[in-house]
Residue frames as qw, qx, qy, qz and C-alpha x, y, z in Angstrom:
[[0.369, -0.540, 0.696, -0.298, -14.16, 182.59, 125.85],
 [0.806, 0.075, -0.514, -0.285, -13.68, 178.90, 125.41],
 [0.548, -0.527, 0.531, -0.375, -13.58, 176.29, 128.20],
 [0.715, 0.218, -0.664, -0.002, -12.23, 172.81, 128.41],
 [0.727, -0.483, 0.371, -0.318, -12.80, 170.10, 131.35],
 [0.307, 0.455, -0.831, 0.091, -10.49, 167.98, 131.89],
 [0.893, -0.334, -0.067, -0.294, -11.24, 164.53, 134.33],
 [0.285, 0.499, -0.780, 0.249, -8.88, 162.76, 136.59],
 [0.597, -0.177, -0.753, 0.213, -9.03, 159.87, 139.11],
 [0.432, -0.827, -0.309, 0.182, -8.66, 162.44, 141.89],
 [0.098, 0.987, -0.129, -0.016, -6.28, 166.03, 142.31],
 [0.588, -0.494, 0.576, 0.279, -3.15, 163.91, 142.62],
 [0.650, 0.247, 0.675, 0.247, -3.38, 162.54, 139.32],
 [0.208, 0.958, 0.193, 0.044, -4.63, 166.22, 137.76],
 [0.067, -0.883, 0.354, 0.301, -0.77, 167.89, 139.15],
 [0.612, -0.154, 0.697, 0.341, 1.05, 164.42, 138.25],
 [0.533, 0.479, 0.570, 0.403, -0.48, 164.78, 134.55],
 [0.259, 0.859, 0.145, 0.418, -0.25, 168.46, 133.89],
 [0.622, -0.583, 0.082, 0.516, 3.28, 168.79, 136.36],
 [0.355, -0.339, 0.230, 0.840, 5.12, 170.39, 133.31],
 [0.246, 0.671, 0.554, 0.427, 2.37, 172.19, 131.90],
 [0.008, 0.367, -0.070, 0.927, 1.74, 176.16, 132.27],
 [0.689, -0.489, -0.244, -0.476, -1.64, 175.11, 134.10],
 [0.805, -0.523, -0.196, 0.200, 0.57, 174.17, 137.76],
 [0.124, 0.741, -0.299, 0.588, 2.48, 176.39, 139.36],
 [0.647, -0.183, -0.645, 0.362, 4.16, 176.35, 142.93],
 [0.230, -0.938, -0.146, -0.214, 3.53, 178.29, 146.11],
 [0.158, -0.866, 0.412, -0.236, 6.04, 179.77, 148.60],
 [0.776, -0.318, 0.504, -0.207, 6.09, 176.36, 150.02],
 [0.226, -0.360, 0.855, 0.296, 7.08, 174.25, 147.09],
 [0.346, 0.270, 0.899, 0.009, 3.73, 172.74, 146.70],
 [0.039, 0.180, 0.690, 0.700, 2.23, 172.42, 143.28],
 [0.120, 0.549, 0.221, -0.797, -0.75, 174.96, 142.65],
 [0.485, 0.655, 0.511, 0.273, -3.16, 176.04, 139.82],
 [0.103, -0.802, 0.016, 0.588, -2.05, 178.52, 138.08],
 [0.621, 0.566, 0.414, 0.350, -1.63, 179.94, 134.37],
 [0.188, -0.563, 0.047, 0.803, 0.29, 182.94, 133.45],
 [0.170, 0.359, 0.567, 0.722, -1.77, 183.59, 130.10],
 [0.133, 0.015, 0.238, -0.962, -3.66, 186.74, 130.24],
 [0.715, -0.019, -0.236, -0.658, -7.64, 186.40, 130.44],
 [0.716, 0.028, -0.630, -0.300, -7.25, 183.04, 131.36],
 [0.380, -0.392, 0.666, -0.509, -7.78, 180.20, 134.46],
 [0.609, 0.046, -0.792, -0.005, -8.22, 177.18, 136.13],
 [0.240, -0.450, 0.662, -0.550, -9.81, 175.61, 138.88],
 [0.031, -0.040, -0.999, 0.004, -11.82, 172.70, 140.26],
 [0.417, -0.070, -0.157, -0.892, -14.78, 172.19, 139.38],
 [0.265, 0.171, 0.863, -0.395, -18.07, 169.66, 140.55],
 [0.502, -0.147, -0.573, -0.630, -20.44, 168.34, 138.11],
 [0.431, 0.015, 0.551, -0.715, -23.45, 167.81, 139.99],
 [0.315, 0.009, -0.804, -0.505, -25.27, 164.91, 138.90],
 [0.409, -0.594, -0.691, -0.051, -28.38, 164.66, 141.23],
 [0.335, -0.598, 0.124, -0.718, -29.88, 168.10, 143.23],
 [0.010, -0.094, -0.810, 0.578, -30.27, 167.51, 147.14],
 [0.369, -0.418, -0.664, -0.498, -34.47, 166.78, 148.18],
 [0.075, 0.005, 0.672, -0.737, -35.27, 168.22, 150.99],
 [0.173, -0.656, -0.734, -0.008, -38.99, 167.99, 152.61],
 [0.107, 0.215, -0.136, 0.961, -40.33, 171.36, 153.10],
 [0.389, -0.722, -0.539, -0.192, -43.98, 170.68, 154.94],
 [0.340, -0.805, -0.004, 0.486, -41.95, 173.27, 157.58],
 [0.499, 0.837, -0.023, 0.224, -40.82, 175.75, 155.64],
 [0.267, -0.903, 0.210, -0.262, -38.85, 177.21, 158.73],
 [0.673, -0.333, 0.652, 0.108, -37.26, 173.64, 159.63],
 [0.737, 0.284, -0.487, -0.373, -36.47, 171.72, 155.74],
 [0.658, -0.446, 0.601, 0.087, -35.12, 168.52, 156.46],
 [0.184, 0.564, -0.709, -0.381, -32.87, 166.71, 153.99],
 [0.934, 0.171, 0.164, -0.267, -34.49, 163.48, 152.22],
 [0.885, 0.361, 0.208, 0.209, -31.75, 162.91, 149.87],
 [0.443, -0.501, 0.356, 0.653, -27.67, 164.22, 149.77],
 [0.547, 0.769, -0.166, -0.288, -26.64, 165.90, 146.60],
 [0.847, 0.016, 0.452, 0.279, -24.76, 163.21, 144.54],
 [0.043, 0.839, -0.475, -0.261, -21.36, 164.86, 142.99],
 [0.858, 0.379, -0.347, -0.008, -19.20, 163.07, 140.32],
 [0.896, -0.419, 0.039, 0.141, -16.80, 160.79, 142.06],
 [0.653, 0.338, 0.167, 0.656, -13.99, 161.82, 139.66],
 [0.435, -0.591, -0.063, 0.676, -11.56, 164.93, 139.85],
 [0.512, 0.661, 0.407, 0.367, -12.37, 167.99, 137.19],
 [0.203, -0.480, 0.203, 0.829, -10.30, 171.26, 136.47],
 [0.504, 0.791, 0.303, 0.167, -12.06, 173.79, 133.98],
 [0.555, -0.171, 0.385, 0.717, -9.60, 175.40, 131.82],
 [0.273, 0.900, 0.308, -0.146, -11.08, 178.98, 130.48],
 [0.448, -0.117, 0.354, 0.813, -9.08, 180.87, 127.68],
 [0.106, 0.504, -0.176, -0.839, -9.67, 183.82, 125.20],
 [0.387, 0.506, -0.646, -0.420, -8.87, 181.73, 122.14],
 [0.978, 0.178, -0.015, -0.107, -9.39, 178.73, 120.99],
 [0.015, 0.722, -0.690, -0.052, -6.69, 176.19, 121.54],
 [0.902, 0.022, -0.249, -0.351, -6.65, 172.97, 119.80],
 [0.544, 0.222, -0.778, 0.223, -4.01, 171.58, 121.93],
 [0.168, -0.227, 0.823, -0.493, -5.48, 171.99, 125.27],
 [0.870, -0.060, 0.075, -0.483, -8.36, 169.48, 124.58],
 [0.771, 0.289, -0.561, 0.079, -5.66, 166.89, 123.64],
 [0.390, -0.456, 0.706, -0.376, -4.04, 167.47, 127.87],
 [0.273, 0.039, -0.925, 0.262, -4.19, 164.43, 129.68],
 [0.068, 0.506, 0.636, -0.578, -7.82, 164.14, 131.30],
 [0.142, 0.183, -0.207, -0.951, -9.11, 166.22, 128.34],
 [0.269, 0.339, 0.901, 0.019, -12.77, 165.48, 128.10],
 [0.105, 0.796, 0.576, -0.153, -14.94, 168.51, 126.82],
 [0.144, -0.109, 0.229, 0.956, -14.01, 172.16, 124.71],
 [0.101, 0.771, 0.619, -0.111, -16.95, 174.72, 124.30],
 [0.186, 0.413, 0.177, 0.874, -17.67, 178.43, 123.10],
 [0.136, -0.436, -0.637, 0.621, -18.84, 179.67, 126.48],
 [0.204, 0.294, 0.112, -0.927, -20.10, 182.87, 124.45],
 [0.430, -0.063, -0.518, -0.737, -22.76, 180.69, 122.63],
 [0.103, 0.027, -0.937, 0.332, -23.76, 178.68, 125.43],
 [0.163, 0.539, 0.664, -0.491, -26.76, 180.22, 126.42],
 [0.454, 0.329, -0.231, -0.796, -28.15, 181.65, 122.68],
 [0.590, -0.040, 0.775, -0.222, -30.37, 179.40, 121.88],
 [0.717, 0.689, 0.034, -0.100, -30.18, 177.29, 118.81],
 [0.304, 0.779, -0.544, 0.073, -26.58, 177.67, 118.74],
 [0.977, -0.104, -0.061, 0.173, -24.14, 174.79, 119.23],
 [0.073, -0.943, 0.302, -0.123, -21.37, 175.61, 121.87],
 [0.729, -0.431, 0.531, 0.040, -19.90, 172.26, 122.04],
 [0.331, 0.736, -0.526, -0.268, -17.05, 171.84, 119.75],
 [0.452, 0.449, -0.771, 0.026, -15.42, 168.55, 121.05],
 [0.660, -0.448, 0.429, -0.423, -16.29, 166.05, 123.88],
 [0.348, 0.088, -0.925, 0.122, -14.75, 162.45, 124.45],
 [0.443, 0.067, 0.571, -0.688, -17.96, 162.53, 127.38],
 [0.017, -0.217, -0.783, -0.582, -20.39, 160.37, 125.97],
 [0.428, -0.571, -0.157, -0.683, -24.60, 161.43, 125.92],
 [0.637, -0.458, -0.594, 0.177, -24.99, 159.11, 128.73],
 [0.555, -0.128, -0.294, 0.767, -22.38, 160.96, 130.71],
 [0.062, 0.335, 0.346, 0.874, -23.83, 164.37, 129.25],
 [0.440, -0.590, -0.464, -0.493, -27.31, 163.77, 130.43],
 [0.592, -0.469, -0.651, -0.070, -26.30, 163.04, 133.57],
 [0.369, -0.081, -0.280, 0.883, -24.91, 166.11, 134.72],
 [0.068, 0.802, 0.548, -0.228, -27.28, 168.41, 136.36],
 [0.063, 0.989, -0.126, 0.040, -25.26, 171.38, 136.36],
 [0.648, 0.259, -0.390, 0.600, -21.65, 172.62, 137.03],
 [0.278, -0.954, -0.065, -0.089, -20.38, 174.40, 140.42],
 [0.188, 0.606, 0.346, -0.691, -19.52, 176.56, 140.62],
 [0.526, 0.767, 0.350, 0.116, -21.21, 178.13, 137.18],
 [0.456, -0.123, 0.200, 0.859, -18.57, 179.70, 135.52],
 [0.243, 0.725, 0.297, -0.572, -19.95, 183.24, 134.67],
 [0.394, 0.556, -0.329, -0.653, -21.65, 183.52, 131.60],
 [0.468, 0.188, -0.814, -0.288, -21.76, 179.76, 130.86],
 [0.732, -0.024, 0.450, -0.510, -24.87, 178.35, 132.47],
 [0.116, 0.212, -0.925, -0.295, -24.55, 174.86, 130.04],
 [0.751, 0.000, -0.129, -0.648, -27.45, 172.88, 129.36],
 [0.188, 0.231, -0.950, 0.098, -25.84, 169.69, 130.59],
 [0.368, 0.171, 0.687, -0.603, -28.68, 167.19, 131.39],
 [0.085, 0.413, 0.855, 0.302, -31.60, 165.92, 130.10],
 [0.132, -0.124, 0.084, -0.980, -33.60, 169.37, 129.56],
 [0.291, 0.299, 0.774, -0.476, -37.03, 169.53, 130.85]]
């Protein structure tokens, strides 16, 4: 399975740039929709998490929140396929192409392509949701 994140300004900008791609589709209503009609494959939004919420737990029973989880500011759509496809890292917003099925063997190297630089890289905690089967090491590891 390979995945590719894409980055926009905000979900307006995501249908406007991929309006006459297979990856938008319309509902009953007219309005534009994710949607892919390749088999095995999908799309939705996704949330790089770049800072965990801190809560205080001296009460287990009560936490209280110290500190909001801090979410990228920026609109992201992961793009999962079978195959490899070297045209959908080129989309519009195309920032990232992996081999979801080496992600988590360690030693192996599941990142094929990224326009993201380390900075960016490090500073993602995680993704949510976790696409299944591709926990990423995104972050500075401990």
């Amino acid at each position: 399975m390979f995945d590719y994140l894409l980055k926009f300004t905000d979900e307006a900008a995501a249908f406007a740039a991929l309006a006459t791609t297979e990856w938008v589709g319309q509902d009953e209503n007219g309005n534009a929709i994710w949607a892919t009609n390749r088999p095995g494959s999908g799309i939705w939004p996704i949330t790089p998490v770049l800072a965990d919420a801190v809560y205080d737990n001296t009460d287990p029973q009560n936490p209280v929140l110290v500190t909001a989880q801090v979410n990228s500011p920026n609109f992201w759509l992961l793009l999962m396929v079978p195959e490899r496809d070297m045209g959908l890292y080129d989309l519009p917003g195309g920032m990232h192409e992996t081999d979801r099925s080496l992600a988590d063997i360690p030693g192996e190297i599941f990142l094929l392509r990224t326009r993201l630089t380390l900075a960016e890289m490090n500073s993602i905690v995680r993704l949510e949701p976790v696409p299944a089967g591709s926990n990423y090491p995104f972050g500075v590891q401990p």
